[in-house]
C-alpha positions in Angstrom: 420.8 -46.5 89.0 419.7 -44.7 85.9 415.8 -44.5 87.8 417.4 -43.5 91.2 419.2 -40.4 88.9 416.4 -39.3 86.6 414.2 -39.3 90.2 416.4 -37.1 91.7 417.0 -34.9 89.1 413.3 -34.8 88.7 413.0 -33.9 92.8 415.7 -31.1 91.8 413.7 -29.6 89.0 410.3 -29.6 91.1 412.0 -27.8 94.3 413.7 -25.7 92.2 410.5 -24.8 90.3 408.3 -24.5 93.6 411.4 -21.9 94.9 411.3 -20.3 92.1 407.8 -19.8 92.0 407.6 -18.8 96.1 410.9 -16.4 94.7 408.2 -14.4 92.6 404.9 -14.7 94.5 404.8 -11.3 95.6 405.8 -10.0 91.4 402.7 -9.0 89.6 403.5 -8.7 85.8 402.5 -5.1 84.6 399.8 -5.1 81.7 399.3 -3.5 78.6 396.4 -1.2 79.6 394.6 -0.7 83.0 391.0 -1.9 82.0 388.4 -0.5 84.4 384.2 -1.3 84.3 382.1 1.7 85.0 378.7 1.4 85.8 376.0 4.1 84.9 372.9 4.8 83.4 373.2 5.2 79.9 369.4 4.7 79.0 366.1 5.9 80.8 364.7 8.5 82.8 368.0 8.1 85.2 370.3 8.8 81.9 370.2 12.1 82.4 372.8 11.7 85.9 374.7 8.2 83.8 375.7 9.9 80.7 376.9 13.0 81.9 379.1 10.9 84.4 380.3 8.7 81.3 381.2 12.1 79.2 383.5 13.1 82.4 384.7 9.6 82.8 385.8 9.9 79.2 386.8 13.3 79.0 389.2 12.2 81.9 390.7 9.4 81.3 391.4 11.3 77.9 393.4 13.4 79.4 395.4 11.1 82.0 395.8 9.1 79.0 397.4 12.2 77.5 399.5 12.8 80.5 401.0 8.8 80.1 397.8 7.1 81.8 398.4 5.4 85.5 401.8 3.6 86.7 403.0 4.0 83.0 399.9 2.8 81.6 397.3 3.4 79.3 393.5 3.7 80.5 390.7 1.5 78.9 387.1 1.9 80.3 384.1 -0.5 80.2 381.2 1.1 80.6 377.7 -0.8 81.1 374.1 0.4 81.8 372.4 0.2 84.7 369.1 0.5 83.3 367.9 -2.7 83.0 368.2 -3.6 86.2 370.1 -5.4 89.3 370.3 -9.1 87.7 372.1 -8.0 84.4 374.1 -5.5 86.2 375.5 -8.5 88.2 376.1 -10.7 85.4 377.9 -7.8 83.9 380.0 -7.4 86.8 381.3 -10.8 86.7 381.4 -10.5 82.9 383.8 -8.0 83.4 385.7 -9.2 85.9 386.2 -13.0 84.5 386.2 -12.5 80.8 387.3 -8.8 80.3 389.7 -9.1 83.2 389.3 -5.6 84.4 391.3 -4.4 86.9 389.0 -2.2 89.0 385.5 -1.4 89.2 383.4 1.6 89.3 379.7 0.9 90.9 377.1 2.2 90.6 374.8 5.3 90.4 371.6 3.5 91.7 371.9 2.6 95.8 369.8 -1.0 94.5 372.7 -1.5 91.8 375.8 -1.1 95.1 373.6 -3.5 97.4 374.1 -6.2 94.5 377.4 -5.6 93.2 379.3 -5.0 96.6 378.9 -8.1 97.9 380.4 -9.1 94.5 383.8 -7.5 95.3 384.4 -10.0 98.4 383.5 -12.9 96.4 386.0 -11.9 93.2 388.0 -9.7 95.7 388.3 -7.0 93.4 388.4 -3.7 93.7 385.5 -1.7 93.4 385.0 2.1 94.3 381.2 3.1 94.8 381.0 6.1 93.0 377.8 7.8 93.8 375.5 5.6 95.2 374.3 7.3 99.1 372.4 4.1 100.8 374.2 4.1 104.2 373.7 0.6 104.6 376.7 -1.0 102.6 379.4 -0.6 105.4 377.3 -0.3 108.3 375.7 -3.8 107.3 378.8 -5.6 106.9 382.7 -5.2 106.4 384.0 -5.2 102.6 387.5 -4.7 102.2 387.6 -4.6 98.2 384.9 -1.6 98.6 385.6 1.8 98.9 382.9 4.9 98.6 384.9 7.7 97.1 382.3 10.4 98.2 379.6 10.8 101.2 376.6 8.6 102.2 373.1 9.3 102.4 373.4 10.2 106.3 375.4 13.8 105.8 373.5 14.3 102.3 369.9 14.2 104.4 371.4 15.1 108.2 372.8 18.8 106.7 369.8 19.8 104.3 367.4 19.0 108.0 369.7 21.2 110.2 369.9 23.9 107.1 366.1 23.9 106.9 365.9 23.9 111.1 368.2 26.9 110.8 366.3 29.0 108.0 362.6 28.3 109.1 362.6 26.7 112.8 359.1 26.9 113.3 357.7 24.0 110.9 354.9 22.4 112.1 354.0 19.8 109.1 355.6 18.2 106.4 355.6 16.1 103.6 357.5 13.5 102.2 357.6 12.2 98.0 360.3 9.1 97.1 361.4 7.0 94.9 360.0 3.4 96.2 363.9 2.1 95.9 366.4 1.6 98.7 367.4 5.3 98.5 363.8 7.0 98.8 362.9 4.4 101.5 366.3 4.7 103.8 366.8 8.2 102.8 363.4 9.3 104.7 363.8 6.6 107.8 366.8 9.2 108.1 365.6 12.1 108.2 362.6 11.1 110.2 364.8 9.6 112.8 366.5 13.1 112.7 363.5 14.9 112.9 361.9 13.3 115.7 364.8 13.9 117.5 366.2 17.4 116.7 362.1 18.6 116.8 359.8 16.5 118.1 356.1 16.6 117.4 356.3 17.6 114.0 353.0 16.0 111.7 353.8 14.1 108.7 350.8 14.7 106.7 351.6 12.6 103.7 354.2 9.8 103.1 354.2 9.2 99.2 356.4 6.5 97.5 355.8 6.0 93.3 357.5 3.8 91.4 361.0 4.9 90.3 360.8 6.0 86.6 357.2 7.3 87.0 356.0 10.2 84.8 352.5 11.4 85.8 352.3 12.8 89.6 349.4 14.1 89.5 347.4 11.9 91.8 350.4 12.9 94.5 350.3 16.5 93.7 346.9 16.7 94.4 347.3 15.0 97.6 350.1 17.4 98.4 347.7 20.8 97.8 345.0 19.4 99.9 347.0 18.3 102.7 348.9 21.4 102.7 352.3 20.9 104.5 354.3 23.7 105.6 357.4 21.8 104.2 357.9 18.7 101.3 360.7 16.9 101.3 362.1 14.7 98.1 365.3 13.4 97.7 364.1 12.1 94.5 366.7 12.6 90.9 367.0 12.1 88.0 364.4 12.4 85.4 361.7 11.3 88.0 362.8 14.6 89.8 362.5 17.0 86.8 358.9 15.4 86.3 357.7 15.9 89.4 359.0 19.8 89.5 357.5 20.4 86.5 354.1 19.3 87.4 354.3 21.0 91.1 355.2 23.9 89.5 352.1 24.1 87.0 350.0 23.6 89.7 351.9 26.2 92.5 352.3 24.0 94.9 356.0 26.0 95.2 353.9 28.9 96.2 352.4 26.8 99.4 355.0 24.5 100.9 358.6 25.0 101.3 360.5 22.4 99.4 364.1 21.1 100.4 365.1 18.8 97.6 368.7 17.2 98.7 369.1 15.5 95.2 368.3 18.8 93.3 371.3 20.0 91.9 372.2 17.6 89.0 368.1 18.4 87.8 368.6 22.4 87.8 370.3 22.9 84.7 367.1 20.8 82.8 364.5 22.4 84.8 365.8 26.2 84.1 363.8 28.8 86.0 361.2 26.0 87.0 362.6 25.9 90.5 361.3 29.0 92.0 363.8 31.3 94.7 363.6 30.9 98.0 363.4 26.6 98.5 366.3 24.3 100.2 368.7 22.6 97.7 371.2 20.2 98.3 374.4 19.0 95.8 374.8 15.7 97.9 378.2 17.3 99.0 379.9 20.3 97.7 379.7 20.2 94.1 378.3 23.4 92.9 379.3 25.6 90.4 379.4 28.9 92.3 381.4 27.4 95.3 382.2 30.5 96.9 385.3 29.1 98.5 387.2 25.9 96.8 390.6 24.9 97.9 391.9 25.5 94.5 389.7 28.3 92.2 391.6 27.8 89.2 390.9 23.7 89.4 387.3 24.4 89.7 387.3 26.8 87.1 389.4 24.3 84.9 387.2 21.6 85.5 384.0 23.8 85.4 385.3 25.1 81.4 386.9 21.9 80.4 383.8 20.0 80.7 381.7 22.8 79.2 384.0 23.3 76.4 383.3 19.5 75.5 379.7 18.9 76.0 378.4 22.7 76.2 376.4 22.2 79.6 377.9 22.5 83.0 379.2 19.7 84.8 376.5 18.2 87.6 377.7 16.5 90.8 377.6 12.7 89.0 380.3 14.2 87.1 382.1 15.5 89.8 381.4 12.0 91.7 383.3 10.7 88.8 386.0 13.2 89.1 386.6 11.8 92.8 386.7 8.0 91.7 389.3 8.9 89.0 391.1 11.0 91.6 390.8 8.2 94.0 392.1 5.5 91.3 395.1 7.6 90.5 396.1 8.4 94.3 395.7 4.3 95.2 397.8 3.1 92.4 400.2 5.6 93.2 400.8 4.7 96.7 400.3 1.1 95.9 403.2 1.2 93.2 405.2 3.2 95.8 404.8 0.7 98.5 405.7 -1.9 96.2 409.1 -0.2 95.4 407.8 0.7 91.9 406.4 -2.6 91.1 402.3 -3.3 89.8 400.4 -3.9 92.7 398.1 -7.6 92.8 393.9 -7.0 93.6 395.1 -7.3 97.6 398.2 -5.0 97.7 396.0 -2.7 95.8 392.8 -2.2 97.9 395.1 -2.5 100.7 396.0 1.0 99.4 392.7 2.6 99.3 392.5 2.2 103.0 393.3 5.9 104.7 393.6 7.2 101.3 393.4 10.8 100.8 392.9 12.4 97.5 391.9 15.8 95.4 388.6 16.9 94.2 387.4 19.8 92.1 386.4 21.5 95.5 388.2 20.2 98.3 389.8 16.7 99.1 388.3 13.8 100.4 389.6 11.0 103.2 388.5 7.6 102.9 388.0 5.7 106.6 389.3 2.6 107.8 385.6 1.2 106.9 386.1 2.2 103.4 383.8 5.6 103.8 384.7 8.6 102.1 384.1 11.7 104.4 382.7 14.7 102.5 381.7 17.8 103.4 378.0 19.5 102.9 376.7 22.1 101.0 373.0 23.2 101.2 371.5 26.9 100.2 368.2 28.4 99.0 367.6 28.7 95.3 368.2 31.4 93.9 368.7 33.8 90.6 371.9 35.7 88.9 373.0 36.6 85.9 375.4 34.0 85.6 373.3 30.9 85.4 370.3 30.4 83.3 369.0 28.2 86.5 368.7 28.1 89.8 371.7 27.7 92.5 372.1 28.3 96.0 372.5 31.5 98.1 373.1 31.7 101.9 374.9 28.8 101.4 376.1 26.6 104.6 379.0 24.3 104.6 378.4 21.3 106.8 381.9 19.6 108.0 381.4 15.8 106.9 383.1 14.6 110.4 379.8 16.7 111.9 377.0 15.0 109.8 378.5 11.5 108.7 378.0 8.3 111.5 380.5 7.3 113.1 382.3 4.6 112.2 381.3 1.2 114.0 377.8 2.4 114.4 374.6 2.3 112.0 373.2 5.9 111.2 369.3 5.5 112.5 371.2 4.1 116.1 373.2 7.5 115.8 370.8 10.0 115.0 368.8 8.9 117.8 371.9 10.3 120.2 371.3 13.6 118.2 370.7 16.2 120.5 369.6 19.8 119.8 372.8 21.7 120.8 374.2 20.1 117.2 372.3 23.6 115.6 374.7 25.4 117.8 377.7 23.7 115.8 375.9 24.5 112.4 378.7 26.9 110.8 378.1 30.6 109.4 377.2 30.8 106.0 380.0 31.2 103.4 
């Protein structure tokens, strides 16, 4: 009798327990801090993007810290360096995630860097926003539903400086073309060949140059470049390897003999001073410049713009507005997540379940993220050009490209759809602003 009673009583305790438990399965206990890993270049040539986009990142989350953080709570980042490569930035990752036990995770600045760590969010289905990488292939290669790009791809950001450049000088017979050999200097020219060939066929490619990401001496390509003599060179190149390559072009006037269109330029222009002669197509890889002539909100920009200048006495680049966007985006996906919880802390599933559709401010604009976990982001491409304002080049005749006209569809892979391109897209190509 006294067995039959202590079974039942321990049947009671276990059903009661398992009831209580399925009672609470959808409560997740709110924490102390919201931790969230960053990843960036804090070290090499590629620093000089990675540690203006950590100063924003901190400068940030200083003030939304300030203001009483997200959901209530206090902001903690984790930053690690991309430098050394994709391996330790994946055992980083995990670090984070398992024994830091961040919430959410920023990645990456380097398109290599996202192809490793996306995969990464399935497997530990965490959140992860890609922050500023542009390689087009991580959602056109696969579905991740912990991933979410909180700017454009590297479709729009080489689709509108080709349409700009077919708009200010359509008779181009010859070009050039000078990458990083990486994912994004590789993919980033497939796309604006494919482009190319379709919106104006029977253009020459004279040169197709690819050196090593980080080098520093291009002369051996320069000279290539003056004997071969294209009427246009394209490089989406950044970074340091950018301001390098400039430099030595410029010493040697190759500016003076090709037109360049430079896609990546913007974040180099500040370094490179009057080194960028007038005249040449440059690209923000969206609509982060400085003298946006028309923002959604002029006192935001301005705000943003000062703020950041104040701190670090240099102007903010578009890494730093990238980062801007991820906070943004962070902020607007707890929010809705907390609100369709009924004010409780979202799990990793209710939470990226939030990001889906989300819409959320920028400096400039606002930006939409798809059902595939795209951000849409509009264009802006111009000529370089002088003012008294700015000690450096920024753009004039400037062209705002609608991201819904330049960015794939979803469900379909960009070189597939550029092919459909036909020429009556230059007849969409807005006035300039």
């Amino acid at each position: 009798m006294t067995q039959e009673l202590s079974r039942r009583a321990l049947m009671g305790a276990t059903a009661g327990s398992l009831l209580l438990a399925g009672g609470n399965a959808g409560a997740q206990q709110k924490p102390s801090e919201l931790r969230v890993g960053i990843t960036t270049f804090l070290s090499g040539p590629a620093s000089v993007f990675g540690v203006p986009s950590k100063q924003m990142a901190e400068l940030l989350f200083e003030q939304v810290n300030a203001q009483g953080g997200i959901g209530g709570i206090p902001v903690k980042p984790y930053f690690v360096d991309e430098a050394p490569g994709t391996e330790h930035l994946v055992g980083e990752y995990r670090r984070l995630v398992q024994n830091e036990g961040v919430h959410v995770m920023f990645a990456s600045i380097s398109s290599g860097s996202c192809l490793a760590c996306t995969p990464l969010s399935d497997e530990m289905r965490k959140t992860t926003l890609l922050w500023d990488c542009g390689t087009q292939r991580i959602f056109e290669e696969g579905k991740h539903p912990f991933a979410f790009r909180t700017q454009g791809f590297g479709t729009p950001e080489v689709l509108a400086p080709l349409l700009y450049l077919l708009k200010h000088k359509p008779d181009f017979k010859s070009i050039a073309v000078i990458n990083q050999d990486y994912a994004w200097g590789r993919d980033s020219w497939e796309l604006w060949k494919t482009a190319m060939d379709v919106l104006k066929p029977g253009v020459r490619v004279v040169a197709e140059m690819f050196p090593r990401l980080g080098a520093t001496d291009y002369s051996t390509e320069v000279t290539r470049l003056l004997a071969s003599r294209p009427e246009v060179i394209l490089t989406t190149s950044w970074g340091g390897d950018l301001v390098t390559l400039v430099r030595q072009a410029a010493e040697r006037r190759l500016f003076e003999r090709s037109t360049f269109v430079m896609p990546v330029a913007e974040a180099s222009l500040q370094l490179l001073g009057k080194t960028v002669p007038a005249g040449h197509v440059i690209g923000a890889r969206g609509d982060h410049w400085n003298n946006h002539p028309k923002p959604k909100d002029p006192a935001k920009l301005a705000k943003f713009v000062d703020g950041y200048r104040a701190r670090y006495n240099e102007y903010p680049i578009y890494p730093c507005h990238h980062m801007a966007q991820a906070i943004s985006a962070l902020q607007a996906g707890y929010a809705k997540a907390i609100a369709a919880k009924g004010g409780g802390w979202p799990n990793d599933q209710e939470l990226a379940n939030a990001f889906r559709g989300l819409t959320f401010d920028t400096p400039t604009s606002t930006i939409t993220l798809r059902e595939d976990g795209q951000g849409l982001e509009d264009q802006i491409v111009g000529l370089s050009s002088f003012n008294d304002k700015f000690p450096f080049a920024v753009p004039k005749d400037m062209i705002m490209f609608p991201a819904a006209m330049v960015s794939t569809p979803v469900g379909m892979k960009s070189v597939d759809w550029l092919k459909t391109l036909t020429p009556a897209i230059l007849a969409q190509t807005p006035a300039p602003i």
